[in-house]
CHARMM-style PDB file with segment names, atoms N, HN, CA, C and O in Angstrom:
ATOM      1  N   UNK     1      82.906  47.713 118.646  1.00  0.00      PROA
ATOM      2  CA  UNK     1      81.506  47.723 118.247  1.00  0.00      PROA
ATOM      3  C   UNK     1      80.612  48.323 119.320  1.00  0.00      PROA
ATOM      4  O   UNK     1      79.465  48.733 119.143  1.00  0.00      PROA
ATOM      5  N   UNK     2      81.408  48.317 120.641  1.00  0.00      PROA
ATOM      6  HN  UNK     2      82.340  47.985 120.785  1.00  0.00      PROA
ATOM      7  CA  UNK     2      80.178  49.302 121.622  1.00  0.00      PROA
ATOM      8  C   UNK     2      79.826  50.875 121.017  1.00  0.00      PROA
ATOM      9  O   UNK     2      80.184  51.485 120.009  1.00  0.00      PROA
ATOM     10  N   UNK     3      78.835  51.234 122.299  1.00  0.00      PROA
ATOM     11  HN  UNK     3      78.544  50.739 123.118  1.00  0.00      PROA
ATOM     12  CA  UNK     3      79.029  52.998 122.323  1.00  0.00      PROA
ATOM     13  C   UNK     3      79.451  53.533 123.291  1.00  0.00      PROA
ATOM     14  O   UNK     3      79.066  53.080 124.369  1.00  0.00      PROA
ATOM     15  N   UNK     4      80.290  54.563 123.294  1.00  0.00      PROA
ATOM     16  HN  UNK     4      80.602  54.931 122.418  1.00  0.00      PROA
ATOM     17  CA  UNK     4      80.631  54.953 124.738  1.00  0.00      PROA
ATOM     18  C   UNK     4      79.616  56.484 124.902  1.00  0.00      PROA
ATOM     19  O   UNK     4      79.390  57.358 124.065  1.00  0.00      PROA
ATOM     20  N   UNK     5      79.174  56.353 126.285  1.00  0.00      PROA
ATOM     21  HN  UNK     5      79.358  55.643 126.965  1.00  0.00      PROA
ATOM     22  CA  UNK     5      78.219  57.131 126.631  1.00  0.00      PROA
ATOM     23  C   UNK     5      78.869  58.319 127.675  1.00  0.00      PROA
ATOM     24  O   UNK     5      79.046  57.988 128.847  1.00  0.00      PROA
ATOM     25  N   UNK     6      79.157  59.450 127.323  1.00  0.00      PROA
ATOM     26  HN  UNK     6      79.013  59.719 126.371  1.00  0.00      PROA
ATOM     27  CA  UNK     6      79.894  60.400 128.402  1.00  0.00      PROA
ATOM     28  C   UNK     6      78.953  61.426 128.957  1.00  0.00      PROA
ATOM     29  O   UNK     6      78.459  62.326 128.278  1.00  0.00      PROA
ATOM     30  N   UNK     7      78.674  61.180 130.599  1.00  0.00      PROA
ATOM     31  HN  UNK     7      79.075  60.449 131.151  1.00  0.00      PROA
ATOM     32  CA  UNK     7      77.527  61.901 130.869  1.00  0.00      PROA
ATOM     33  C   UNK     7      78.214  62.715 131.827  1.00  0.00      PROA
ATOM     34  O   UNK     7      78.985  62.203 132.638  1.00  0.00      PROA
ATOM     35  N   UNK     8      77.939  64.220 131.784  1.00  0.00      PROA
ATOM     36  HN  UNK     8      77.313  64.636 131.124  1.00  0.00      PROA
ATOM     37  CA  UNK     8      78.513  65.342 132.508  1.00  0.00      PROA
ATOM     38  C   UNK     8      77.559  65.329 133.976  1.00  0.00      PROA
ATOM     39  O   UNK     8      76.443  64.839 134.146  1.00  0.00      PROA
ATOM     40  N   UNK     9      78.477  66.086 134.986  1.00  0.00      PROA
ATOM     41  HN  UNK     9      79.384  66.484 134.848  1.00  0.00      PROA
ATOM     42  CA  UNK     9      76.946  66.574 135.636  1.00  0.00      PROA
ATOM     43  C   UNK     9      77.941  67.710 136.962  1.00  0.00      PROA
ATOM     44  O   UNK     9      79.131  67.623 137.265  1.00  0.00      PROA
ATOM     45  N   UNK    10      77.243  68.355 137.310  1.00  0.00      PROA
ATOM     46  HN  UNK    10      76.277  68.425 137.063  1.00  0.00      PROA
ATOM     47  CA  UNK    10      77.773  69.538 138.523  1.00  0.00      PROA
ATOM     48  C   UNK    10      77.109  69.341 139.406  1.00  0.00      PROA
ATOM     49  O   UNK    10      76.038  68.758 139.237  1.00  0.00      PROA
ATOM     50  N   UNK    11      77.495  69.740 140.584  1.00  0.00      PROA
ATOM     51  HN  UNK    11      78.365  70.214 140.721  1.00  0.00      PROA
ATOM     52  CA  UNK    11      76.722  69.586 141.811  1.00  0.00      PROA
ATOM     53  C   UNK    11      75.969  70.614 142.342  1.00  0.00      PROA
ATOM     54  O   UNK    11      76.204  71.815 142.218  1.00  0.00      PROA
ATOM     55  N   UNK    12      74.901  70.012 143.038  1.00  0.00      PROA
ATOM     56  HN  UNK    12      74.710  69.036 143.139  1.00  0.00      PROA
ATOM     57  CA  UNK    12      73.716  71.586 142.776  1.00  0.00      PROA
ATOM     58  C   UNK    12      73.726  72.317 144.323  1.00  0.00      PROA
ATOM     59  O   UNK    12      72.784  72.940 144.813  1.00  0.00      PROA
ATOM     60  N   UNK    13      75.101  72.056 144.974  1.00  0.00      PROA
ATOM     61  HN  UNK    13      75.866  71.550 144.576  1.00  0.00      PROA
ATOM     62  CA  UNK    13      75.070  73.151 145.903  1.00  0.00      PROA
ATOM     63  C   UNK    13      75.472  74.728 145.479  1.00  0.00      PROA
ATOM     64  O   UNK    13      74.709  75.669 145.694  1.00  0.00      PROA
ATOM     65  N   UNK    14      76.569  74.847 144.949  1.00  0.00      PROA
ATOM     66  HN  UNK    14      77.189  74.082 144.774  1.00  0.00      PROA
ATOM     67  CA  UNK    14      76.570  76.173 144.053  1.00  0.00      PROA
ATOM     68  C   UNK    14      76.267  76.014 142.772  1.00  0.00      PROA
ATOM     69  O   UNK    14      76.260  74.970 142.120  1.00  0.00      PROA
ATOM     70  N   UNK    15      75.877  77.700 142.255  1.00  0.00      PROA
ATOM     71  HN  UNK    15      75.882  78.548 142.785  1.00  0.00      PROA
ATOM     72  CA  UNK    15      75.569  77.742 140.919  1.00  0.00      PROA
ATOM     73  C   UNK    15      73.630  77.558 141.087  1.00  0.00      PROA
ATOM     74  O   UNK    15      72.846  77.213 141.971  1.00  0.00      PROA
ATOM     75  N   UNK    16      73.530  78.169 139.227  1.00  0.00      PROA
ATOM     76  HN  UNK    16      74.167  78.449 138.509  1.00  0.00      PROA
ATOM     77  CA  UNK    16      71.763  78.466 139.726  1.00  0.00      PROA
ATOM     78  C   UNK    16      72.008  76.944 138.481  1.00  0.00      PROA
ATOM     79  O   UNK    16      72.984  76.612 137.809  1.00  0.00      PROA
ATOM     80  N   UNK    17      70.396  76.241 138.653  1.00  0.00      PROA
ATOM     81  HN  UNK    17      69.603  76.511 139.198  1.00  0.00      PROA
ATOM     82  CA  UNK    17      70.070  75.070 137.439  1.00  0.00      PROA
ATOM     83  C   UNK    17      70.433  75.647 135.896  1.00  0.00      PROA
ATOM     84  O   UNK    17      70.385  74.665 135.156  1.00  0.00      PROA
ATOM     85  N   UNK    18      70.671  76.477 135.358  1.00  0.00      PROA
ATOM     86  HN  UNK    18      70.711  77.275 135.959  1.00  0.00      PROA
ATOM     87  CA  UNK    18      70.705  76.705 134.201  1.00  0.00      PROA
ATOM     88  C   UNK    18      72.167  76.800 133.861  1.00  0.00      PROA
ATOM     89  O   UNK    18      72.594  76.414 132.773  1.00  0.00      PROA
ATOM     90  N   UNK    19      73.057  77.403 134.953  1.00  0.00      PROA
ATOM     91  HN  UNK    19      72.710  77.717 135.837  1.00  0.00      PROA
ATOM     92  CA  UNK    19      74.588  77.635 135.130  1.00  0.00      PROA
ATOM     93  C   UNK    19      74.707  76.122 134.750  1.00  0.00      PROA
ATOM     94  O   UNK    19      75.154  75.820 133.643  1.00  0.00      PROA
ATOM     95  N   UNK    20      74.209  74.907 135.888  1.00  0.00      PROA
ATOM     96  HN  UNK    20      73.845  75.153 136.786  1.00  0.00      PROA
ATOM     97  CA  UNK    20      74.629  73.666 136.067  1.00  0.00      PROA
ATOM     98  C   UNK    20      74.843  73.039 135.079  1.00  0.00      PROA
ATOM     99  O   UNK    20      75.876  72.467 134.735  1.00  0.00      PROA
ATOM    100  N   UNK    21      73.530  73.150 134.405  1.00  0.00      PROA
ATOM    101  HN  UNK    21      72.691  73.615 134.686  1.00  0.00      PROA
ATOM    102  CA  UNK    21      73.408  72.408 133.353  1.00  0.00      PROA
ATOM    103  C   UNK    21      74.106  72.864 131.973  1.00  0.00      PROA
ATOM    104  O   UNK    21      74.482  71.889 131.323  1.00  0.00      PROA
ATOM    105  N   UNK    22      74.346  73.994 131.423  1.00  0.00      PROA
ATOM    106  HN  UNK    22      74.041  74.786 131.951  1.00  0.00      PROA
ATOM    107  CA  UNK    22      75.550  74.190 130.793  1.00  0.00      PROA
ATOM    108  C   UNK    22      77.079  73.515 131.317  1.00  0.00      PROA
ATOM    109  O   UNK    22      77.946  73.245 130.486  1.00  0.00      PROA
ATOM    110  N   UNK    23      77.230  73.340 132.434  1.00  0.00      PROA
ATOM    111  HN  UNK    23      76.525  73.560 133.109  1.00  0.00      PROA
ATOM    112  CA  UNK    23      78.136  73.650 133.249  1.00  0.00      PROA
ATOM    113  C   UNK    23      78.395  71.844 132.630  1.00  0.00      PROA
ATOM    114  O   UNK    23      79.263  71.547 131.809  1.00  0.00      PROA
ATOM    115  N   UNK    24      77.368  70.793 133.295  1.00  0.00      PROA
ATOM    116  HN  UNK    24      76.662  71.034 133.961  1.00  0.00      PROA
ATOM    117  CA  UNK    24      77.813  69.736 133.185  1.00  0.00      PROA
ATOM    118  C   UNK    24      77.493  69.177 131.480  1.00  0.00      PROA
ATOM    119  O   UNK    24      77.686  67.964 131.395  1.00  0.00      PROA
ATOM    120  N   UNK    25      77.023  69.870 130.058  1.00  0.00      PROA
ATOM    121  HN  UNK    25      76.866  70.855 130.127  1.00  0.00      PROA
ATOM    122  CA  UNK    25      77.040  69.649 129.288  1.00  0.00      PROA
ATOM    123  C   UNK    25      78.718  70.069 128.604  1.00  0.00      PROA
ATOM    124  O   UNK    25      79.446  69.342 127.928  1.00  0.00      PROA
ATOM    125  N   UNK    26      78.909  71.183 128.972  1.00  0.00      PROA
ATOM    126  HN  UNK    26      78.317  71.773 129.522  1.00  0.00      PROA
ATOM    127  CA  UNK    26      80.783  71.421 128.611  1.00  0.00      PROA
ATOM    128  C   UNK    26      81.041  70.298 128.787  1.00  0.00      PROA
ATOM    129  O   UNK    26      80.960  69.482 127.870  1.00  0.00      PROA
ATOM    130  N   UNK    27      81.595  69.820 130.589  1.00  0.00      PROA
ATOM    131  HN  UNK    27      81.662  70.483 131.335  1.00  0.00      PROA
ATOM    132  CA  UNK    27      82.155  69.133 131.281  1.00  0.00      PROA
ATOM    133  C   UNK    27      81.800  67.346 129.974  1.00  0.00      PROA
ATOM    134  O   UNK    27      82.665  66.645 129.449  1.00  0.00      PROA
ATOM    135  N   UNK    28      80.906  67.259 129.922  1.00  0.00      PROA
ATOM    136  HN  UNK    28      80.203  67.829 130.348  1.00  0.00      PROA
ATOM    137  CA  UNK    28      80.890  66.060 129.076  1.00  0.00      PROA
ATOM    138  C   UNK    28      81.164  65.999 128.188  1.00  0.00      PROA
ATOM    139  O   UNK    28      81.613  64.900 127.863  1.00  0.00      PROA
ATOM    140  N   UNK    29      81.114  67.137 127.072  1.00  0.00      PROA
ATOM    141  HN  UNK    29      80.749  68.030 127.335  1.00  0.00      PROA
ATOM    142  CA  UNK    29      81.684  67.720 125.862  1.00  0.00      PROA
ATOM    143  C   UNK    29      83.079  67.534 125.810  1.00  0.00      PROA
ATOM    144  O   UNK    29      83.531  66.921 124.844  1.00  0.00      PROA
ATOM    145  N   UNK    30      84.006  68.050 126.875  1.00  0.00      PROA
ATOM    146  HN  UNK    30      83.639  68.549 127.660  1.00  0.00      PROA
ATOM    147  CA  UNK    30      84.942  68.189 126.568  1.00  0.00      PROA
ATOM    148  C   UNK    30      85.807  66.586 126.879  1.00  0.00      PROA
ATOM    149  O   UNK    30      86.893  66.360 126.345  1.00  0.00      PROA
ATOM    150  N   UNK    31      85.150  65.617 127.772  1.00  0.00      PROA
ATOM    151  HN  UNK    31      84.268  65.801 128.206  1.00  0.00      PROA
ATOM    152  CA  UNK    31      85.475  64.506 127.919  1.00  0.00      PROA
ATOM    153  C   UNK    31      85.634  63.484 126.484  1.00  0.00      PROA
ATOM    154  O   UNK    31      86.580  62.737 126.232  1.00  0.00      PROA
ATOM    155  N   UNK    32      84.454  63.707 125.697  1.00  0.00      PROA
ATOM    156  HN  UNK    32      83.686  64.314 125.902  1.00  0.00      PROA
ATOM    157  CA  UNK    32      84.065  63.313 124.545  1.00  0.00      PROA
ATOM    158  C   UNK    32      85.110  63.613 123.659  1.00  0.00      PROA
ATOM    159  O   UNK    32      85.696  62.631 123.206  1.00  0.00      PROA
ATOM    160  N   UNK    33      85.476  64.672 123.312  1.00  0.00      PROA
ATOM    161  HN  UNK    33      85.000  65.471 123.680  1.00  0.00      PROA
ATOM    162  CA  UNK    33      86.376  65.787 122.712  1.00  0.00      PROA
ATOM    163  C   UNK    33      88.121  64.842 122.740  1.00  0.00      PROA
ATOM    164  O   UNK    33      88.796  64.534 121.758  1.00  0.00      PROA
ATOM    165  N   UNK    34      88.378  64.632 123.966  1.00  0.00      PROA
ATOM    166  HN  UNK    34      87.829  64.883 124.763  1.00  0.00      PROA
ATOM    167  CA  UNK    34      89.320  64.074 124.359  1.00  0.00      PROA
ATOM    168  C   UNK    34      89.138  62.277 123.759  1.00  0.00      PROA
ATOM    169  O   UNK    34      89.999  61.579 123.223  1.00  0.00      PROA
ATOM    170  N   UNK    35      88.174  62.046 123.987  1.00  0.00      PROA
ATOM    171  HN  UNK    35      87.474  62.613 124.421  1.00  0.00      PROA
ATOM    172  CA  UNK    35      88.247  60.700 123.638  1.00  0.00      PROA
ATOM    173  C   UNK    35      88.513  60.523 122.009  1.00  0.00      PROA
ATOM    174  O   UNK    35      89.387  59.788 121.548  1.00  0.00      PROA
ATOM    175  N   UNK    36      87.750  61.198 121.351  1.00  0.00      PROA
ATOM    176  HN  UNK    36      87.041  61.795 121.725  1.00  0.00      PROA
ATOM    177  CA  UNK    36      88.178  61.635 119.395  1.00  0.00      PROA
ATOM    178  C   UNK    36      89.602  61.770 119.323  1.00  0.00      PROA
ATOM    179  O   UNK    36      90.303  61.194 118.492  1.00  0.00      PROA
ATOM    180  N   UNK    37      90.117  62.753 120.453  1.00  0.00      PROA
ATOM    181  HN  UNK    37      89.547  63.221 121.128  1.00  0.00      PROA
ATOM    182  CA  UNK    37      92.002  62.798 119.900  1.00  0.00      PROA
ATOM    183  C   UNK    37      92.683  61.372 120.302  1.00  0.00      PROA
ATOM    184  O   UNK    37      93.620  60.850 119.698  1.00  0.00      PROA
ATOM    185  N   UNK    38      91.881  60.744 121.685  1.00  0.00      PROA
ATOM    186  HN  UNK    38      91.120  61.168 122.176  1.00  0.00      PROA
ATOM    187  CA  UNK    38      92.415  59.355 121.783  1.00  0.00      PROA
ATOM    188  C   UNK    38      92.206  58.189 120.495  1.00  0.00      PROA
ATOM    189  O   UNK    38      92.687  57.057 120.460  1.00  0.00      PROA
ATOM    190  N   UNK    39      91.463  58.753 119.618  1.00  0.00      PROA
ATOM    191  HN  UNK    39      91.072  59.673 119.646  1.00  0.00      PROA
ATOM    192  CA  UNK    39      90.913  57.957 118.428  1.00  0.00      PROA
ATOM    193  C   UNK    39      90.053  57.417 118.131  1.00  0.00      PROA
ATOM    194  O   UNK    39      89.953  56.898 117.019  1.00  0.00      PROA
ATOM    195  N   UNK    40      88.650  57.339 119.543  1.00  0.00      PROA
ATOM    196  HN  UNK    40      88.731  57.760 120.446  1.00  0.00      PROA
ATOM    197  CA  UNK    40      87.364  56.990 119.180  1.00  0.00      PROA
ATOM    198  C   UNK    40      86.693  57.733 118.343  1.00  0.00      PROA
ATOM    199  O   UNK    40      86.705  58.964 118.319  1.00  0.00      PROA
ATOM    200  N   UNK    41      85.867  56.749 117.374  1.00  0.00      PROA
ATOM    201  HN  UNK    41      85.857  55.749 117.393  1.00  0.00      PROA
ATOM    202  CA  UNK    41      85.390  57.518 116.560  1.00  0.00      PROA
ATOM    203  C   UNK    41      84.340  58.625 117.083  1.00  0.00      PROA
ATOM    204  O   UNK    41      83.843  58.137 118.099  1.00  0.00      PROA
ATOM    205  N   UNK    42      83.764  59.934 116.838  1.00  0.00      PROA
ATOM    206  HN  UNK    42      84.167  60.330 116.013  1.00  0.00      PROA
ATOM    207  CA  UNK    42      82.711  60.707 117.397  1.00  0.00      PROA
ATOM    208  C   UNK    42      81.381  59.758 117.425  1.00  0.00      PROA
ATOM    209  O   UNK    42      80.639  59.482 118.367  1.00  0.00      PROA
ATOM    210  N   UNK    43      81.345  59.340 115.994  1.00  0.00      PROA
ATOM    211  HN  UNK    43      81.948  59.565 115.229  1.00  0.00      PROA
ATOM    212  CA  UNK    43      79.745  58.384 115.778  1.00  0.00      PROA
ATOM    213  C   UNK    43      79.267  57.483 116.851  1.00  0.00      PROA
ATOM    214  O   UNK    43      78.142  57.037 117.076  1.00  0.00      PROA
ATOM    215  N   UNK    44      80.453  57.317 117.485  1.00  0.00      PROA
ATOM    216  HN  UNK    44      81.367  57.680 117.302  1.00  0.00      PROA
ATOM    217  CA  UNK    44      80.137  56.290 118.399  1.00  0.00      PROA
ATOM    218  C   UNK    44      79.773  56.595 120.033  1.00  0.00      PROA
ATOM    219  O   UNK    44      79.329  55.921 120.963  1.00  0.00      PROA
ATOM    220  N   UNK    45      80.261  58.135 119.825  1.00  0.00      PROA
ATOM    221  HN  UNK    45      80.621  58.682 119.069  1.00  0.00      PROA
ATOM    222  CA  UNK    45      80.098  58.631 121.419  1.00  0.00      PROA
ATOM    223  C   UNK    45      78.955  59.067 121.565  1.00  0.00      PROA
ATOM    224  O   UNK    45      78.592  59.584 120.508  1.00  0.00      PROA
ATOM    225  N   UNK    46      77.755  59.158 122.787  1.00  0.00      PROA
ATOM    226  HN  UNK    46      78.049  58.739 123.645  1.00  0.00      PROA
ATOM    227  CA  UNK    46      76.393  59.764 122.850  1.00  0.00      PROA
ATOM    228  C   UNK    46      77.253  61.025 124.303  1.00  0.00      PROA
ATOM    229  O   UNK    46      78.051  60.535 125.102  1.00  0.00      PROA
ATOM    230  N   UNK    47      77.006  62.042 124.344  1.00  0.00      PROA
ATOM    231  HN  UNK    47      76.358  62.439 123.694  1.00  0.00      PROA
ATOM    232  CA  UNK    47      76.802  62.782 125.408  1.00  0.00      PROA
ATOM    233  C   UNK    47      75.634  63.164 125.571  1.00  0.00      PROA
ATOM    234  O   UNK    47      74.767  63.484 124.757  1.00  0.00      PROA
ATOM    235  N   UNK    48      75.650  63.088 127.370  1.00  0.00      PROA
ATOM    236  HN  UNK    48      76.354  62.828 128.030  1.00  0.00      PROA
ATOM    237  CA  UNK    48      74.651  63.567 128.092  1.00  0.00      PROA
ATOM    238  C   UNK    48      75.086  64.666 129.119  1.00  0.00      PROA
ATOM    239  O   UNK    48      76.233  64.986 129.431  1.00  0.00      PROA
ATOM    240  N   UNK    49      73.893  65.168 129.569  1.00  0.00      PROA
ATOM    241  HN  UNK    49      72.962  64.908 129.316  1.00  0.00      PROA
ATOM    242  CA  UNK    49      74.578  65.831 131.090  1.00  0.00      PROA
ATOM    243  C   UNK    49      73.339  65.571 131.810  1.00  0.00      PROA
ATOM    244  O   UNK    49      72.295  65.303 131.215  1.00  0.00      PROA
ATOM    245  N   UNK    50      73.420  65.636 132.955  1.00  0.00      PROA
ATOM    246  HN  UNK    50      74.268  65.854 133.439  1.00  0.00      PROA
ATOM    247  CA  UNK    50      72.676  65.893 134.053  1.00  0.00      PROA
ATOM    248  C   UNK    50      72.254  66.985 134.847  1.00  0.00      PROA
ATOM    249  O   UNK    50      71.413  66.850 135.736  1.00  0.00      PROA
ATOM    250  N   UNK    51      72.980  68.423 134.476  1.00  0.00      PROA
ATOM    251  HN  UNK    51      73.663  68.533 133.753  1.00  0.00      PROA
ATOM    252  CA  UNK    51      73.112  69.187 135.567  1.00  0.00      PROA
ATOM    253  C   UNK    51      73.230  69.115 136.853  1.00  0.00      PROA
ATOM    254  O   UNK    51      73.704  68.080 137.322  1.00  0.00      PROA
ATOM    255  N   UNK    52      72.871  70.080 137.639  1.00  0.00      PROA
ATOM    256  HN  UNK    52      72.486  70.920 137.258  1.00  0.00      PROA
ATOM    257  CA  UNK    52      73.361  70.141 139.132  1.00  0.00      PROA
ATOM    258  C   UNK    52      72.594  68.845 140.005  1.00  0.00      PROA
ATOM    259  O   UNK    52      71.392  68.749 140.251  1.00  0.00      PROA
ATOM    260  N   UNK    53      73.802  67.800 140.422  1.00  0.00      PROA
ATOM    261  HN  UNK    53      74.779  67.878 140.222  1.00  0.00      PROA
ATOM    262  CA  UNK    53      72.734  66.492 141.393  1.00  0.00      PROA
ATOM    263  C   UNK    53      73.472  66.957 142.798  1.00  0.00      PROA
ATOM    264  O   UNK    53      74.006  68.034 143.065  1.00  0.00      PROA
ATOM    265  N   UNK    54      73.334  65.918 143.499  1.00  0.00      PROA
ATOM    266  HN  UNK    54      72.900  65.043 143.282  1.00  0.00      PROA
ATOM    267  CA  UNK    54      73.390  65.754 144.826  1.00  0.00      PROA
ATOM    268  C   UNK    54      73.212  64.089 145.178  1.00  0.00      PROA
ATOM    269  O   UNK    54      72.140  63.590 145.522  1.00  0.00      PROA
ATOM    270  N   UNK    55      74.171  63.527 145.059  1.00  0.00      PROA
ATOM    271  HN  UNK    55      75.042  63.932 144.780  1.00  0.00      PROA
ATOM    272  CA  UNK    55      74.482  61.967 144.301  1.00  0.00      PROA
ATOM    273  C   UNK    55      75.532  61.579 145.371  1.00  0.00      PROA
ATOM    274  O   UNK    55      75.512  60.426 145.802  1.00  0.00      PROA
ATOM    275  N   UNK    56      76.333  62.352 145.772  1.00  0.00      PROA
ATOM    276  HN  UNK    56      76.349  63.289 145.423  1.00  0.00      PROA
ATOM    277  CA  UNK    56      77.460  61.820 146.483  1.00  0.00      PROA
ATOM    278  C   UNK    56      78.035  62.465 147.610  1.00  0.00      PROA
ATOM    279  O   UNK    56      77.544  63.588 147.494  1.00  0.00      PROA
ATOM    280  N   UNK    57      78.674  62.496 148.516  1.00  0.00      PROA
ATOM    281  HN  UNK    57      79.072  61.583 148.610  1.00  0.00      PROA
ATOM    282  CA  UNK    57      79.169  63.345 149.365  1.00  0.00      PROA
ATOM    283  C   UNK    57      80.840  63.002 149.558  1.00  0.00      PROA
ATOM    284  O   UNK    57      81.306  61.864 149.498  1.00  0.00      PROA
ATOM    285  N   UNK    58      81.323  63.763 149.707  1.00  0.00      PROA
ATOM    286  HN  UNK    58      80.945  64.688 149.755  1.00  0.00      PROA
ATOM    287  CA  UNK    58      81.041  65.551 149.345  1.00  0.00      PROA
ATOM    288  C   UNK    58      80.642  66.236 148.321  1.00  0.00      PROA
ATOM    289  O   UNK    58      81.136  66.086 147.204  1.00  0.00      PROA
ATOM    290  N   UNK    59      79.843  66.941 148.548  1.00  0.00      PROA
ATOM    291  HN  UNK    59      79.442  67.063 149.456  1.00  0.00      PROA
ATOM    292  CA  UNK    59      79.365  67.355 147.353  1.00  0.00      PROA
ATOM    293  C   UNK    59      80.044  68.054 146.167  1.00  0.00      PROA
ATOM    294  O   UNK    59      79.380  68.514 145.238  1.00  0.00      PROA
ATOM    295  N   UNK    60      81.222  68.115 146.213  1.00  0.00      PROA
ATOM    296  HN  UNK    60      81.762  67.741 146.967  1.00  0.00      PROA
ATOM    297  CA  UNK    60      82.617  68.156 145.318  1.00  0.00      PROA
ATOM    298  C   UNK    60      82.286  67.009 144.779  1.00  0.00      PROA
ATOM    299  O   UNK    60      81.761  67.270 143.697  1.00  0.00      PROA
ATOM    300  N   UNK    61      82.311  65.991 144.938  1.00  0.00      PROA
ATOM    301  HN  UNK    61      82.738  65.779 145.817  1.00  0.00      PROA
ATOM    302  CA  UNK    61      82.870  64.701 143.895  1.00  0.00      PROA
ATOM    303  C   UNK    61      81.397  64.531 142.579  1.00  0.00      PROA
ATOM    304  O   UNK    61      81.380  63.803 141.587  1.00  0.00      PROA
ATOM    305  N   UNK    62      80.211  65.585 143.118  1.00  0.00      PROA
ATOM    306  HN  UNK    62      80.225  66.177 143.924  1.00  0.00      PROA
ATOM    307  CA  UNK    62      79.175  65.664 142.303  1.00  0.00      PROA
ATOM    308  C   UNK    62      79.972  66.366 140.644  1.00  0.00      PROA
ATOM    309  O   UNK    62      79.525  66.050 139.541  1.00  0.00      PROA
ATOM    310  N   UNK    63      80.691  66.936 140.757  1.00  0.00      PROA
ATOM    311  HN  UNK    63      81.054  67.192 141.653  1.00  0.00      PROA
ATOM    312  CA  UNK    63      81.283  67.178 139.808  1.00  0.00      PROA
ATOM    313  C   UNK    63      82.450  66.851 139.199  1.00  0.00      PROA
ATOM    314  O   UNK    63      83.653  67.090 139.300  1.00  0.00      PROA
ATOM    315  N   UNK    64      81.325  65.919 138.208  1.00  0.00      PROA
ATOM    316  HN  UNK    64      80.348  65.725 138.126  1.00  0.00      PROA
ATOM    317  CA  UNK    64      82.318  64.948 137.198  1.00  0.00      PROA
ATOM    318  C   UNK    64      81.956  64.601 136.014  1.00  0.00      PROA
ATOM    319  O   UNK    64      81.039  65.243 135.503  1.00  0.00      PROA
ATOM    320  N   UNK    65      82.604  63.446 135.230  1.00  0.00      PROA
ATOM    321  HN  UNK    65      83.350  62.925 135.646  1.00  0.00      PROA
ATOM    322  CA  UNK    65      81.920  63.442 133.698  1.00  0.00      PROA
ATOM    323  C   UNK    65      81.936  61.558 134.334  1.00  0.00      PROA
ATOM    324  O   UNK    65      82.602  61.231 135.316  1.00  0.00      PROA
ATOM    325  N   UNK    66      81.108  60.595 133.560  1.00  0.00      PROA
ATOM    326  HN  UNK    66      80.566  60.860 132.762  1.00  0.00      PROA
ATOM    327  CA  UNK    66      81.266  59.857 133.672  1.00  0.00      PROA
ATOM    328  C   UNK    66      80.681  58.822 132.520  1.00  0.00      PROA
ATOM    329  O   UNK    66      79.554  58.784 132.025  1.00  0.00      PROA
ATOM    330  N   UNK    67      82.012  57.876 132.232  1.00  0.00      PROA
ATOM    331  HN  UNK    67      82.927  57.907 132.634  1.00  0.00      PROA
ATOM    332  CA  UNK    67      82.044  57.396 131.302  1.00  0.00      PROA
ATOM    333  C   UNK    67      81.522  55.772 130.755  1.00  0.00      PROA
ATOM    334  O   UNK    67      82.338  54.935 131.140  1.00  0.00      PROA
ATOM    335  N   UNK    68      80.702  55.336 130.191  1.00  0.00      PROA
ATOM    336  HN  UNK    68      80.039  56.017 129.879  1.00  0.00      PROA
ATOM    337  CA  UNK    68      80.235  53.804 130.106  1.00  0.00      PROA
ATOM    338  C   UNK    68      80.474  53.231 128.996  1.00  0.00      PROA
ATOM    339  O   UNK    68      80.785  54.108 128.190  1.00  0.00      PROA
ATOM    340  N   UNK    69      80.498  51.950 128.400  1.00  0.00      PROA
ATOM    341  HN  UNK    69      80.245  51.238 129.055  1.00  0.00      PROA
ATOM    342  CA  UNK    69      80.617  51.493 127.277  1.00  0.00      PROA
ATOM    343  C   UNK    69      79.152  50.791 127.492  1.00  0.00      PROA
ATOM    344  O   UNK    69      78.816  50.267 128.554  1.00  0.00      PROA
ATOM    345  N   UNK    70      78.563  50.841 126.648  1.00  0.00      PROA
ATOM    346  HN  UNK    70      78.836  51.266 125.785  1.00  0.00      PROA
ATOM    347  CA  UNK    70      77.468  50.500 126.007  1.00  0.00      PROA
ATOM    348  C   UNK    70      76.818  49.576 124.868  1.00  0.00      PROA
ATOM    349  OT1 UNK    70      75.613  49.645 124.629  1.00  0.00      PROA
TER     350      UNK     70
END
């Protein structure tokens, strides 16, 4: 009965904001994508992205999808 919420995001040392943000809407897309063949229903998934942050260091690990139940 939850929702699962899959939010993309890239890190905004490379790449311009518009790259990013495509960049981390795929990236969540395709997380989502994966979760339907695992058998969640779509209705139930929300994607987001964030585009390019600066959240963590190294700034590698800024690029990720990340997943919540809701």
């Amino acid at each position: 009965d939850c929702k699962v919420v899959v939010t993309g995001a890239a890190d905004s040392k490379t790449g311009s904001s518009a790259y990013n943000q495509k960049l981390s809407e795929a990236r969540a897309q395709a997380v989502a994508d994966e979760l339907v063949n695992l058998g969640v229903s779509r209705d139930k998934i929300e994607v987001r992205s964030v585009g390019g942050v600066n959240e963590v260091s190294p700034y590698t690990l800024n690029r990720r999808a990340i997943v919540e139940l809701k």
